[in-house]
PDB file as gemmi writes it, atoms N, CA and C in Angstrom:
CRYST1    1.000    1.000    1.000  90.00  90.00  90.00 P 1                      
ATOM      1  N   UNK A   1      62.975  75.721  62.061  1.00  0.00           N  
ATOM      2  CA  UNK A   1      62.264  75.126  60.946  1.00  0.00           C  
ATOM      3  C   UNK A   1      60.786  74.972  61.275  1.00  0.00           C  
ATOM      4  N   UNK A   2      60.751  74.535  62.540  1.00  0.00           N  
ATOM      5  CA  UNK A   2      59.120  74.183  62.777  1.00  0.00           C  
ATOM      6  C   UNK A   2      58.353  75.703  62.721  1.00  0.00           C  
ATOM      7  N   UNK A   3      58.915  76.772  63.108  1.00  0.00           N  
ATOM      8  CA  UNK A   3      57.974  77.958  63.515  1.00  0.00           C  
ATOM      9  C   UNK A   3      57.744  78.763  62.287  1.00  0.00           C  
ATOM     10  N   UNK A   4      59.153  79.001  61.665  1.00  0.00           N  
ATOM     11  CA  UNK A   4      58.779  79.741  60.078  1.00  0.00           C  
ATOM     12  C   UNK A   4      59.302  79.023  58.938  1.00  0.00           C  
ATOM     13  N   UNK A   5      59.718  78.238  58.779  1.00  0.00           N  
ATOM     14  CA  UNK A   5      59.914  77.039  57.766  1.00  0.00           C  
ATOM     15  C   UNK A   5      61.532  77.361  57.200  1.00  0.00           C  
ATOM     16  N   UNK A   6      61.772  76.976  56.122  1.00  0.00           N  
ATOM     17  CA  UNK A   6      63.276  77.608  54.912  1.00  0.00           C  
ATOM     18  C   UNK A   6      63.426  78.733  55.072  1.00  0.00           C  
ATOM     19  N   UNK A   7      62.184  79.417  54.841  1.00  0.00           N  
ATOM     20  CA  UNK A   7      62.194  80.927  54.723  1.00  0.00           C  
ATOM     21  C   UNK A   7      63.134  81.616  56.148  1.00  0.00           C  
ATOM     22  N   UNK A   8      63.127  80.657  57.531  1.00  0.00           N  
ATOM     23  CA  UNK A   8      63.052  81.393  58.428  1.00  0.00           C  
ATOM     24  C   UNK A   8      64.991  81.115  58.567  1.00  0.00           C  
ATOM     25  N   UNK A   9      65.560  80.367  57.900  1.00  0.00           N  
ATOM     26  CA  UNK A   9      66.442  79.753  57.865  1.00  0.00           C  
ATOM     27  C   UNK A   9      67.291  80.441  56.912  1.00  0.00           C  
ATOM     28  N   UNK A  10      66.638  80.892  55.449  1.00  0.00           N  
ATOM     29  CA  UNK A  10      67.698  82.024  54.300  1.00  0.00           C  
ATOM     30  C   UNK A  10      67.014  83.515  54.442  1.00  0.00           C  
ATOM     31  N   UNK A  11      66.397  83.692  55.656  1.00  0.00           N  
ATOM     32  CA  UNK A  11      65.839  85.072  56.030  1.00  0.00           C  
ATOM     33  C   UNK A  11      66.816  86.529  55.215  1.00  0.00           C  
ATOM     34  N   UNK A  12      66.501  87.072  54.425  1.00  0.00           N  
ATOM     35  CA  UNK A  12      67.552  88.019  54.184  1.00  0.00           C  
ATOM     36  C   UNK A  12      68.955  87.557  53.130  1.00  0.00           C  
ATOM     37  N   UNK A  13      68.611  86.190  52.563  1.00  0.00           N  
ATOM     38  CA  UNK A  13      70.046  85.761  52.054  1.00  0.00           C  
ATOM     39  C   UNK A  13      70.621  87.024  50.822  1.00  0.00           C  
ATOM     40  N   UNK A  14      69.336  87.341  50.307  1.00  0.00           N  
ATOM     41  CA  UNK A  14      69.517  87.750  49.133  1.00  0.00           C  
ATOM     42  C   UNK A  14      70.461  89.274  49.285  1.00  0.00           C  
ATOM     43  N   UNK A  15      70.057  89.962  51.016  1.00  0.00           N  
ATOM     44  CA  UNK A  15      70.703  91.253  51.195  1.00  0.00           C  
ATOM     45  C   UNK A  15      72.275  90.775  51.399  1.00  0.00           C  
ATOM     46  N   UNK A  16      71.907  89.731  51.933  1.00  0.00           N  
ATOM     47  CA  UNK A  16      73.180  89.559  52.818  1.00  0.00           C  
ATOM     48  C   UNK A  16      74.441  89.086  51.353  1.00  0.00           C  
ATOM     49  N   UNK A  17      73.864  88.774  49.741  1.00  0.00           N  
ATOM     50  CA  UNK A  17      74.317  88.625  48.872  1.00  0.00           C  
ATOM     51  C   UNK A  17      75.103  89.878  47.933  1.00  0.00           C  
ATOM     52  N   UNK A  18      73.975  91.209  48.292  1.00  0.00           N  
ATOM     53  CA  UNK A  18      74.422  91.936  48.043  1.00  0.00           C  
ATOM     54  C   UNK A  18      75.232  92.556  48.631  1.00  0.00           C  
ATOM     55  N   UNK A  19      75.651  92.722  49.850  1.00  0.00           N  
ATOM     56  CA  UNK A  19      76.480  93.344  51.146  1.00  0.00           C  
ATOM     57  C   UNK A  19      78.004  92.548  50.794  1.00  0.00           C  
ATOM     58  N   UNK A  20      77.845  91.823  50.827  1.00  0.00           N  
ATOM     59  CA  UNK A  20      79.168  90.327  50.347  1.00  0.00           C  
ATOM     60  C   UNK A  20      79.942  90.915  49.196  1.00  0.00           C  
ATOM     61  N   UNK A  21      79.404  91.217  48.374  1.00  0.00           N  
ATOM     62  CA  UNK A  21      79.703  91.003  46.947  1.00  0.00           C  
ATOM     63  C   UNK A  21      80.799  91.873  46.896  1.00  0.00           C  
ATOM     64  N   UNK A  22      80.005  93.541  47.056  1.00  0.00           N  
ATOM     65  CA  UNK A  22      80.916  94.368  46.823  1.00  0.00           C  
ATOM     66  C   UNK A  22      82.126  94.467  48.034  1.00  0.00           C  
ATOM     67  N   UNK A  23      81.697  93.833  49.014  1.00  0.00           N  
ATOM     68  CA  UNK A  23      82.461  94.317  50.317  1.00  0.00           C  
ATOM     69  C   UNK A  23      83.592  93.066  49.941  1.00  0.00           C  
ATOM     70  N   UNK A  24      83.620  92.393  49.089  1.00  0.00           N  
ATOM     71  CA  UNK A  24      84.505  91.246  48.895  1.00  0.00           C  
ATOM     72  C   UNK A  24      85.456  92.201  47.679  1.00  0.00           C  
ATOM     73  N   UNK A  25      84.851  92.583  47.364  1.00  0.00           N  
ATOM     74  CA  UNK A  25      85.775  93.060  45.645  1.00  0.00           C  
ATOM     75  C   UNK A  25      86.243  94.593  46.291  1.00  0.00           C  
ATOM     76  N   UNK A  26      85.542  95.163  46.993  1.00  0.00           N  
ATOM     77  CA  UNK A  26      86.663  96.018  47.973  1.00  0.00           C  
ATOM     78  C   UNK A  26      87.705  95.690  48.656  1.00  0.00           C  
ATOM     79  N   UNK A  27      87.489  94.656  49.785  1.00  0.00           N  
ATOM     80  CA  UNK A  27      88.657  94.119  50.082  1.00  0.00           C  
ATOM     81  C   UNK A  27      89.576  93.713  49.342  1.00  0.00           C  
ATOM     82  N   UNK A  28      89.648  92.581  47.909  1.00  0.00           N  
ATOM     83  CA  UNK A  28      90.700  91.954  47.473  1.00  0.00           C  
ATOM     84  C   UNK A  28      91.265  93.841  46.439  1.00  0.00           C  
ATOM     85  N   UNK A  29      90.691  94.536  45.923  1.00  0.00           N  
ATOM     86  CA  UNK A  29      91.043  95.367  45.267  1.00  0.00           C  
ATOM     87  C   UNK A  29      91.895  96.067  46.285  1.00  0.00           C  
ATOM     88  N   UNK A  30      90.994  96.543  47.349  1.00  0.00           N  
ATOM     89  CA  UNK A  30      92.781  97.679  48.148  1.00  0.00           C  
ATOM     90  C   UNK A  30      93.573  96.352  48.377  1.00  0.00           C  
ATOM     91  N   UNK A  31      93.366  95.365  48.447  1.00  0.00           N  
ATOM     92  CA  UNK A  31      94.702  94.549  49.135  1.00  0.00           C  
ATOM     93  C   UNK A  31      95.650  94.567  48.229  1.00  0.00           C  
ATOM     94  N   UNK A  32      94.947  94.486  46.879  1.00  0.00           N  
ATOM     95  CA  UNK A  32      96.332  94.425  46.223  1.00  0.00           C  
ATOM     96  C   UNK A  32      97.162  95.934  45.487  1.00  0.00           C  
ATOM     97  N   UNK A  33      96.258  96.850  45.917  1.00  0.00           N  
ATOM     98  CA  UNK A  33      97.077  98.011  45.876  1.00  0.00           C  
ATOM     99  C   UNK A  33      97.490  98.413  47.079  1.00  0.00           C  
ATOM    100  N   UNK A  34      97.177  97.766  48.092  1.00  0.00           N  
ATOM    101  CA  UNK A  34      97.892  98.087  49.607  1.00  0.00           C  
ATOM    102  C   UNK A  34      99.491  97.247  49.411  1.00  0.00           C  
ATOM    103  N   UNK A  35      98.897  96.384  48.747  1.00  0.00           N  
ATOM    104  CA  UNK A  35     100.985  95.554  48.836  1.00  0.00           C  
ATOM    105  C   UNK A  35     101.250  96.186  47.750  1.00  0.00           C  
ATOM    106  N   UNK A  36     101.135  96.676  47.047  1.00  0.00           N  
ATOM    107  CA  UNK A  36     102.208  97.441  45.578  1.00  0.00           C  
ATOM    108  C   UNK A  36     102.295  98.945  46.406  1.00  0.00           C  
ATOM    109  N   UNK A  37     101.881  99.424  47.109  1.00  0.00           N  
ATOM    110  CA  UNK A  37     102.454 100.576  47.702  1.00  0.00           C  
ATOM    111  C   UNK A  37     103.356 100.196  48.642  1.00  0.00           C  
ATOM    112  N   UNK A  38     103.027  99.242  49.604  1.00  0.00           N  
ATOM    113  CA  UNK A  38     104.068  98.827  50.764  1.00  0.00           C  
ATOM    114  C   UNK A  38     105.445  98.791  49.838  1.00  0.00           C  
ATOM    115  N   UNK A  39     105.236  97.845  49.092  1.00  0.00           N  
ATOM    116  CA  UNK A  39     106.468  97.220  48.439  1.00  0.00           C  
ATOM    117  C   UNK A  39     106.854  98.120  47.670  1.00  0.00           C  
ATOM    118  N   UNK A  40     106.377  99.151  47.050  1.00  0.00           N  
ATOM    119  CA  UNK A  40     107.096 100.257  46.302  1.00  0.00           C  
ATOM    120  C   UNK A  40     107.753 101.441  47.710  1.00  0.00           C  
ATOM    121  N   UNK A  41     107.176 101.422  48.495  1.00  0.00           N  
ATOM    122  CA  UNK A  41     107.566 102.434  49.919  1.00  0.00           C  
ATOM    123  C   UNK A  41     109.187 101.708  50.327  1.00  0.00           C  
ATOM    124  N   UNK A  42     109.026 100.171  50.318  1.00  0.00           N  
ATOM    125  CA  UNK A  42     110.075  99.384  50.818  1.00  0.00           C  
ATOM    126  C   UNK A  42     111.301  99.165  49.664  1.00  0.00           C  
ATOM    127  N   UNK A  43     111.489 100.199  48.709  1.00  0.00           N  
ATOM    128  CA  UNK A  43     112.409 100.330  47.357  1.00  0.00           C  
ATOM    129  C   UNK A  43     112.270  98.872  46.393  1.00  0.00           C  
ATOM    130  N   UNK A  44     111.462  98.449  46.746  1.00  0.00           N  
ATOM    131  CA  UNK A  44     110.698  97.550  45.368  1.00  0.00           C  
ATOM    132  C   UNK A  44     110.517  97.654  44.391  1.00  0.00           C  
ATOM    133  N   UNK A  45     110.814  97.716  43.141  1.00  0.00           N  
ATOM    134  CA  UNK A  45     110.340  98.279  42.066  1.00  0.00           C  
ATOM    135  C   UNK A  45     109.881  97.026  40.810  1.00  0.00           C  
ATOM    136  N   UNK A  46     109.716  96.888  39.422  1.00  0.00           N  
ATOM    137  CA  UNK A  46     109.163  95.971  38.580  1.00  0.00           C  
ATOM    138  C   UNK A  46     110.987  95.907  38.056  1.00  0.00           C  
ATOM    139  N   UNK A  47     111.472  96.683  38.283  1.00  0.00           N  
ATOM    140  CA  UNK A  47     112.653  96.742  36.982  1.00  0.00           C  
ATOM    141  C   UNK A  47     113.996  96.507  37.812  1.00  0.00           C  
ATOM    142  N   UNK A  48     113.628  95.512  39.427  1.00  0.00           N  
ATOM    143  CA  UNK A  48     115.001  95.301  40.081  1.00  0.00           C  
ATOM    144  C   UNK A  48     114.794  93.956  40.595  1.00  0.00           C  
ATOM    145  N   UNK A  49     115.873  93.793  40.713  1.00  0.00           N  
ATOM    146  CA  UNK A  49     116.764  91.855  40.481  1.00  0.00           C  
ATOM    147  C   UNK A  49     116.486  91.129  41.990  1.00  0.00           C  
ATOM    148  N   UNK A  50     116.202  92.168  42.858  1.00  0.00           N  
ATOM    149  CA  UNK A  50     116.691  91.870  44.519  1.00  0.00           C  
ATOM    150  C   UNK A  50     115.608  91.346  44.679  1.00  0.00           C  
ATOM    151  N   UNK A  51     115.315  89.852  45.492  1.00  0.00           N  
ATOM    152  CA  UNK A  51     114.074  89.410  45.610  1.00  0.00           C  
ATOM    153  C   UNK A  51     113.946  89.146  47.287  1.00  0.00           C  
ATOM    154  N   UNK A  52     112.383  89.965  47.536  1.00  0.00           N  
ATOM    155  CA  UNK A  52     111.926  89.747  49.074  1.00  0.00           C  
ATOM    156  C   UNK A  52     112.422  88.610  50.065  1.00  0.00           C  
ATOM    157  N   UNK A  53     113.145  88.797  51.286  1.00  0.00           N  
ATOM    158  CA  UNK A  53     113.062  87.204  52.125  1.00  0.00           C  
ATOM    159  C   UNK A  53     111.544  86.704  52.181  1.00  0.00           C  
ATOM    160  N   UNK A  54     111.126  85.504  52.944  1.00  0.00           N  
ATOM    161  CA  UNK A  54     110.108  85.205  53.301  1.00  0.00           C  
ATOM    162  C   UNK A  54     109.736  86.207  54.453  1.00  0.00           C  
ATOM    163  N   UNK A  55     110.653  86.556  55.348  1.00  0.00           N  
ATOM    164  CA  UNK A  55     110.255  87.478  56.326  1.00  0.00           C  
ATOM    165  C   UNK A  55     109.299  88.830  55.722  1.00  0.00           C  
ATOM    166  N   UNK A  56     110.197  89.344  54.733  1.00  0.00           N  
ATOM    167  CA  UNK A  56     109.580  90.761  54.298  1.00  0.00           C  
ATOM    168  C   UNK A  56     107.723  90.176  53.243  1.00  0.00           C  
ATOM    169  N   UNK A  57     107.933  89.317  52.931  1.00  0.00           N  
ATOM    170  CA  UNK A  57     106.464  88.836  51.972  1.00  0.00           C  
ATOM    171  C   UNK A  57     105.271  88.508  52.968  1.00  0.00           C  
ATOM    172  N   UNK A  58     105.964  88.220  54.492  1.00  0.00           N  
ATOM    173  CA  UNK A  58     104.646  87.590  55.284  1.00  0.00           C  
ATOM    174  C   UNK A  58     104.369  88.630  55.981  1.00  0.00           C  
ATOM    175  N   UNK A  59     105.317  89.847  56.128  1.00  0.00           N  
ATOM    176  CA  UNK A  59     105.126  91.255  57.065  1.00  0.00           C  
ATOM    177  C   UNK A  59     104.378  92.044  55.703  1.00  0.00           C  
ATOM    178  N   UNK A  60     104.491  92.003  54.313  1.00  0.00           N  
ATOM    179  CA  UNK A  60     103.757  92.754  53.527  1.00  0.00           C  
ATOM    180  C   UNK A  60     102.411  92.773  53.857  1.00  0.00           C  
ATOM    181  N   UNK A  61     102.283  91.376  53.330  1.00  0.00           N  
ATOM    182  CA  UNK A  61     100.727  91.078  53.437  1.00  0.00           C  
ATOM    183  C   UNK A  61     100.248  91.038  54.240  1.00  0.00           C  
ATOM    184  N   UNK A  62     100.598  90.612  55.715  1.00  0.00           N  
ATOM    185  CA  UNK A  62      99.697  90.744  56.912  1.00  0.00           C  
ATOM    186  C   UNK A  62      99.761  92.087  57.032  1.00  0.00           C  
ATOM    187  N   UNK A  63     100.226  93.372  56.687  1.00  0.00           N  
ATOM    188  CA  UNK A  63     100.260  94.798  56.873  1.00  0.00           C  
ATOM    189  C   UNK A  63      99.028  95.277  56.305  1.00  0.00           C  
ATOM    190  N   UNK A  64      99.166  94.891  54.778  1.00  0.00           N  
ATOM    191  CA  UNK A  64      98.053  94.925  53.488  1.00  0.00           C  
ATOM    192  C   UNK A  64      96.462  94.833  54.249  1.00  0.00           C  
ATOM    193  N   UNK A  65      96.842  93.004  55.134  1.00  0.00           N  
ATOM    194  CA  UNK A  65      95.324  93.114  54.922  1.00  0.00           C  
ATOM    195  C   UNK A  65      94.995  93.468  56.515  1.00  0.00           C  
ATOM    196  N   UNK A  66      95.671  93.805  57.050  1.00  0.00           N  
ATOM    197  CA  UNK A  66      95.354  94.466  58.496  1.00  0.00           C  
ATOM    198  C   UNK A  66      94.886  95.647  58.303  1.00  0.00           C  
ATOM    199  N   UNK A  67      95.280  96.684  57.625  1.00  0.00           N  
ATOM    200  CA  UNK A  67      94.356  97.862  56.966  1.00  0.00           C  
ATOM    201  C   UNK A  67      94.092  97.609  55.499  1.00  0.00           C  
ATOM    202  N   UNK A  68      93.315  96.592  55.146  1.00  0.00           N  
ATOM    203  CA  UNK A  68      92.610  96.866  54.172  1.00  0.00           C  
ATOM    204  C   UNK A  68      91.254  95.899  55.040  1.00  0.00           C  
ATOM    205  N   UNK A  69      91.506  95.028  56.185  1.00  0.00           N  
ATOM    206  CA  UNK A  69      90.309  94.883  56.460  1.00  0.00           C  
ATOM    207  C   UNK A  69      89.552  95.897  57.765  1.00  0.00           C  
ATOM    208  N   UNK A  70      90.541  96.937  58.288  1.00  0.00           N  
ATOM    209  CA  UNK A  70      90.270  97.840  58.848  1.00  0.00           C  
ATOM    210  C   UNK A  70      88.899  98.685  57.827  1.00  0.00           C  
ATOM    211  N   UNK A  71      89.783  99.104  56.620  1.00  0.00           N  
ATOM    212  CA  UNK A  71      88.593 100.010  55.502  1.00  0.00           C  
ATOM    213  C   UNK A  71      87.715  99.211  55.119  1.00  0.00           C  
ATOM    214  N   UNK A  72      87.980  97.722  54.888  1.00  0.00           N  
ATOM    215  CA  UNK A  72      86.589  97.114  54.443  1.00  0.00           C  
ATOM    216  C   UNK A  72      85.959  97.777  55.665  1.00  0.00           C  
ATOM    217  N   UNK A  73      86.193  97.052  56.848  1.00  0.00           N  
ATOM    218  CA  UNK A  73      85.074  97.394  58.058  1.00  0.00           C  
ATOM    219  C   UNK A  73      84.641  98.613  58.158  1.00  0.00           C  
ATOM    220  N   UNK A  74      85.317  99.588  58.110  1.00  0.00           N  
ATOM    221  CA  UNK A  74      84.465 100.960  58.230  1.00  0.00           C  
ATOM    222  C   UNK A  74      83.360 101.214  57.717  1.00  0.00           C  
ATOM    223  N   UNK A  75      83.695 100.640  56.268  1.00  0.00           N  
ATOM    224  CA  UNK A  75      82.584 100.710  54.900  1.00  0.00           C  
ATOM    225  C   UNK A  75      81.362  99.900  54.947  1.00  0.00           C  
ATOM    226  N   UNK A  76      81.912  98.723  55.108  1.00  0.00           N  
ATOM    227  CA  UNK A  76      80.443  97.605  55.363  1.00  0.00           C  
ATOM    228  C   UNK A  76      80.128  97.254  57.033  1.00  0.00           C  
ATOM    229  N   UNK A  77      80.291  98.185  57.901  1.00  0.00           N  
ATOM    230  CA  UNK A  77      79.763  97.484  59.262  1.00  0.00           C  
ATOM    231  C   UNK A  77      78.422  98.577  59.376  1.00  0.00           C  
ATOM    232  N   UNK A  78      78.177  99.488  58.818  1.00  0.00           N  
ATOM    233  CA  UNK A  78      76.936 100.120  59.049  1.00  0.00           C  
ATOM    234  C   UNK A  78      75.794  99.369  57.880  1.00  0.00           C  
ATOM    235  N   UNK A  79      75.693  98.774  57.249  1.00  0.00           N  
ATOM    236  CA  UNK A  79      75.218  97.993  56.503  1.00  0.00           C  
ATOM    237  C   UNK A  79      74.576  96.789  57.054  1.00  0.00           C  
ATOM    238  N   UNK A  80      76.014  95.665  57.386  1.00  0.00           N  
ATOM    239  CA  UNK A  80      75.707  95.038  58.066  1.00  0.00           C  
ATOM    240  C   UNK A  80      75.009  94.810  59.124  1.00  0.00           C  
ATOM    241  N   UNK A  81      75.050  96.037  59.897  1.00  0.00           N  
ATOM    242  CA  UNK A  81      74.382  95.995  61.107  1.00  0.00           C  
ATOM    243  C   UNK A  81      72.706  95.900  60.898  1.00  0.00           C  
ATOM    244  N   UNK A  82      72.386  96.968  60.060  1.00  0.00           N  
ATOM    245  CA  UNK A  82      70.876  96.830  59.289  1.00  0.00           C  
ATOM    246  C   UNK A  82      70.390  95.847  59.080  1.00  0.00           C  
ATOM    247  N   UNK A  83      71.242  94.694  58.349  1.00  0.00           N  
ATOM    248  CA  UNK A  83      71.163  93.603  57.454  1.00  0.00           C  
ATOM    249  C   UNK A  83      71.110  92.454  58.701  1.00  0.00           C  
ATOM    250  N   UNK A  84      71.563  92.651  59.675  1.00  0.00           N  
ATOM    251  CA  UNK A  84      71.657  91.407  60.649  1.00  0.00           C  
ATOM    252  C   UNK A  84      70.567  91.944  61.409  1.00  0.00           C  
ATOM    253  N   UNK A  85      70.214  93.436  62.124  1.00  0.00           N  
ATOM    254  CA  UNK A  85      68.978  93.206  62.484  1.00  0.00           C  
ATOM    255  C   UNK A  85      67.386  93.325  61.837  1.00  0.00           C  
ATOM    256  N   UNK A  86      67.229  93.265  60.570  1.00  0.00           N  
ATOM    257  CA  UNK A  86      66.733  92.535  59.849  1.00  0.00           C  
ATOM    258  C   UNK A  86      66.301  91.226  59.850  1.00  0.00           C  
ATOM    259  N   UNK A  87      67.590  90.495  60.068  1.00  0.00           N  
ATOM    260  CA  UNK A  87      67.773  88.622  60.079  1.00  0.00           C  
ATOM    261  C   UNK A  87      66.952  88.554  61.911  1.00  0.00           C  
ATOM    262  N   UNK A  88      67.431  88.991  62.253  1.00  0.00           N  
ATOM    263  CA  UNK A  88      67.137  88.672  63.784  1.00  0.00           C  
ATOM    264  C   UNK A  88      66.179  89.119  64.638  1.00  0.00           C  
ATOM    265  N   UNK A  89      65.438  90.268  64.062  1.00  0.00           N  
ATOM    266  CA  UNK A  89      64.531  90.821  64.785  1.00  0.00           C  
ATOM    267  C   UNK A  89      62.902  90.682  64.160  1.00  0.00           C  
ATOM    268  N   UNK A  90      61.645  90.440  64.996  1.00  0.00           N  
ATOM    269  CA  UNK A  90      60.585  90.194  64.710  1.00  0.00           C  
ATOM    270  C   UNK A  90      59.785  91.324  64.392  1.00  0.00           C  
ATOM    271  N   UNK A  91      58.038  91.103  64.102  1.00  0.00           N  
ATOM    272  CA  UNK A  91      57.544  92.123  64.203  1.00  0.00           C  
ATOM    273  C   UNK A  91      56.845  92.858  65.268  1.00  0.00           C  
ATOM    274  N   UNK A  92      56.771  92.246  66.434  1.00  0.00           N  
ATOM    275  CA  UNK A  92      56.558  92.319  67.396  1.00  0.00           C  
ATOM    276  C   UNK A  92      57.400  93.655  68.481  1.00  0.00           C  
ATOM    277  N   UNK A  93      56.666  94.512  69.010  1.00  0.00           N  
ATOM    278  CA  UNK A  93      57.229  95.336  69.970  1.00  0.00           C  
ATOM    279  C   UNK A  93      58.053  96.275  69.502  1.00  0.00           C  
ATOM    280  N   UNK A  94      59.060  96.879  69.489  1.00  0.00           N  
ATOM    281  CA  UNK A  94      60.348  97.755  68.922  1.00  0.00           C  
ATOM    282  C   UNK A  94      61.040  97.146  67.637  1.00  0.00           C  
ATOM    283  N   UNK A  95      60.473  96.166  67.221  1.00  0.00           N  
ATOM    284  CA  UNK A  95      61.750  95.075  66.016  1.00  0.00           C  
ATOM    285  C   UNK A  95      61.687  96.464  64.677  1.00  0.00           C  
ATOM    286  N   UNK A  96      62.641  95.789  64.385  1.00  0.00           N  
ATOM    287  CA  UNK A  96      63.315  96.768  63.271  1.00  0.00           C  
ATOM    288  C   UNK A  96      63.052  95.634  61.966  1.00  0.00           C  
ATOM    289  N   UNK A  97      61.492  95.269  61.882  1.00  0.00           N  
ATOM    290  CA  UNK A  97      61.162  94.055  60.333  1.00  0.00           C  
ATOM    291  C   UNK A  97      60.695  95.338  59.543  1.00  0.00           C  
ATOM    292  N   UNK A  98      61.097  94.988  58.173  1.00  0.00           N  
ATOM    293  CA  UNK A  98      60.465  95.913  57.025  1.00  0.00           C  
ATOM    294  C   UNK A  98      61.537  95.809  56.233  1.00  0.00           C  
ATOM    295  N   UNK A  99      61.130  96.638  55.148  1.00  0.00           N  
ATOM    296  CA  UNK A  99      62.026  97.005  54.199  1.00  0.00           C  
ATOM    297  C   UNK A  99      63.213  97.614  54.521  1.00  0.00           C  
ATOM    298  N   UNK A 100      64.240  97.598  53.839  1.00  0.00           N  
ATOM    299  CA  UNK A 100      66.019  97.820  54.234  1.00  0.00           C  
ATOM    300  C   UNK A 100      65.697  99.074  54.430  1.00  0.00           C  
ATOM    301  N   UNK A 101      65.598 100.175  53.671  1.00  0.00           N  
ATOM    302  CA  UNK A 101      65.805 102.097  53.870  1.00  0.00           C  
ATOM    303  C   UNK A 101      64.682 102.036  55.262  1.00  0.00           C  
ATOM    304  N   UNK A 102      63.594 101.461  55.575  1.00  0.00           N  
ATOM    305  CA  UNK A 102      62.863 101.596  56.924  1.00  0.00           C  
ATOM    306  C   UNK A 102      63.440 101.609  57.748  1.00  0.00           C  
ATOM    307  N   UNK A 103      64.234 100.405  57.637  1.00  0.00           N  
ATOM    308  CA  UNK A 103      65.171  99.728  59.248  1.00  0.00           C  
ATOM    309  C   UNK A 103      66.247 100.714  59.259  1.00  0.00           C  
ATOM    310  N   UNK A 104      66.783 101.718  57.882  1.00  0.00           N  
ATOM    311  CA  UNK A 104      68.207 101.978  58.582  1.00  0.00           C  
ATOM    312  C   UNK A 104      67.454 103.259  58.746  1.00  0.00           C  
ATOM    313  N   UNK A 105      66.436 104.092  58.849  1.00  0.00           N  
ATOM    314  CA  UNK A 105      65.618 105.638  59.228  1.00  0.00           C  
ATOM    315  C   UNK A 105      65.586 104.952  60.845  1.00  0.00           C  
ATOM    316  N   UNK A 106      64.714 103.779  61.263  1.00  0.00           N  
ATOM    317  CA  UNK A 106      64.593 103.800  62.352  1.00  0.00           C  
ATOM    318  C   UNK A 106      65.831 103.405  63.550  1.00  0.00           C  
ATOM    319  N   UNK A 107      66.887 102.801  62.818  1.00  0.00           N  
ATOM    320  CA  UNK A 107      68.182 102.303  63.281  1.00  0.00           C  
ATOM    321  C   UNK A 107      69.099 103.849  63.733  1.00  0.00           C  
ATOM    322  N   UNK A 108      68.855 105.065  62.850  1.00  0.00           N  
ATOM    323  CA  UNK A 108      69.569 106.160  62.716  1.00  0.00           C  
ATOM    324  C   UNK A 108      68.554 106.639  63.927  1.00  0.00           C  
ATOM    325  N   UNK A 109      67.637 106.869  63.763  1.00  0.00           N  
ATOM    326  CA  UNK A 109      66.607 107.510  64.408  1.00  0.00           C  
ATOM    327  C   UNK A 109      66.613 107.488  66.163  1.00  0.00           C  
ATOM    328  N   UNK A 110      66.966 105.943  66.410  1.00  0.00           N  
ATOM    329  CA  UNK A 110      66.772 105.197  67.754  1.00  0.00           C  
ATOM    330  C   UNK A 110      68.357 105.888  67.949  1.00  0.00           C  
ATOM    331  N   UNK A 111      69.600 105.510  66.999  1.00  0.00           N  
ATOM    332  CA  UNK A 111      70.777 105.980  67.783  1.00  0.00           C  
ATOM    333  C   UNK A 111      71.013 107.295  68.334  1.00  0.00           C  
ATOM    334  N   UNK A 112      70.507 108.345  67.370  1.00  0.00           N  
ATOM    335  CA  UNK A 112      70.311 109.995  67.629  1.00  0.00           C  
ATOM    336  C   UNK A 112      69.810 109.921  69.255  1.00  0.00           C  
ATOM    337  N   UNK A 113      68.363 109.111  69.105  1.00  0.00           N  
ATOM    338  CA  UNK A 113      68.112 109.345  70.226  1.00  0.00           C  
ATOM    339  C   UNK A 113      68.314 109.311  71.641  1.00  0.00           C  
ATOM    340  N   UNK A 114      69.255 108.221  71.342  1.00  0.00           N  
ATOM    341  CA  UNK A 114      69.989 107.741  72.647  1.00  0.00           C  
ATOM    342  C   UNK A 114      71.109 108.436  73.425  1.00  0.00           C  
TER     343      UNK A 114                                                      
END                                                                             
């Protein structure tokens, strides 16, 4: 607070709003077509009487969102990464401060090179 004030405190909120958003409505969307496939794979259907134990409903969903937060991550961790060093890095020396498409040319740029 003392060195860059509020600003230095919601640094980036607004990217970090947009990164959220969709990466949230990706996740809940495959999750819930990740359990209607499980459960249709597991002879589930809308038009039968037989209802899941608790065993089979807590192995669905932890399946669901174990790869559906696998694909979120694939999708939003190159993003993120931009977006956090953004938040964290100065202008000083090698920092990656500027505009978002800057940081991810020089982010791509530095990894090639390495």
């Amino acid at each position: 607070m003392r060195s860059e004030g509020i600003y230095g405190i919601y640094r980036r909120f607004g990217l970090t709003t947009l990164i959220q958003s969709p990466a949230s409505a990706l996740w809940w969307g495959t999750y819930g077509a990740a359990q209607y496939t499980i459960w249709r794979s597991l002879g589930y259907r809308d038009d039968i009487e037989k209802k899941p134990s608790s065993v089979e409903m807590v192995s669905v969903q932890a399946s669901a969102g174990l790869v559906v937060g696998a694909l979120s991550s694939v999708v939003t961790t190159p993003i993120d990464t931009v977006k956090t060093r953004l938040q964290v890095m100065d202008n000083y020396g090698d920092g990656f401060c500027g505009p978002f498409w800057t940081s991810c040319r020089k982010l791509v740029g530095k990894t090639l090179a390495d």
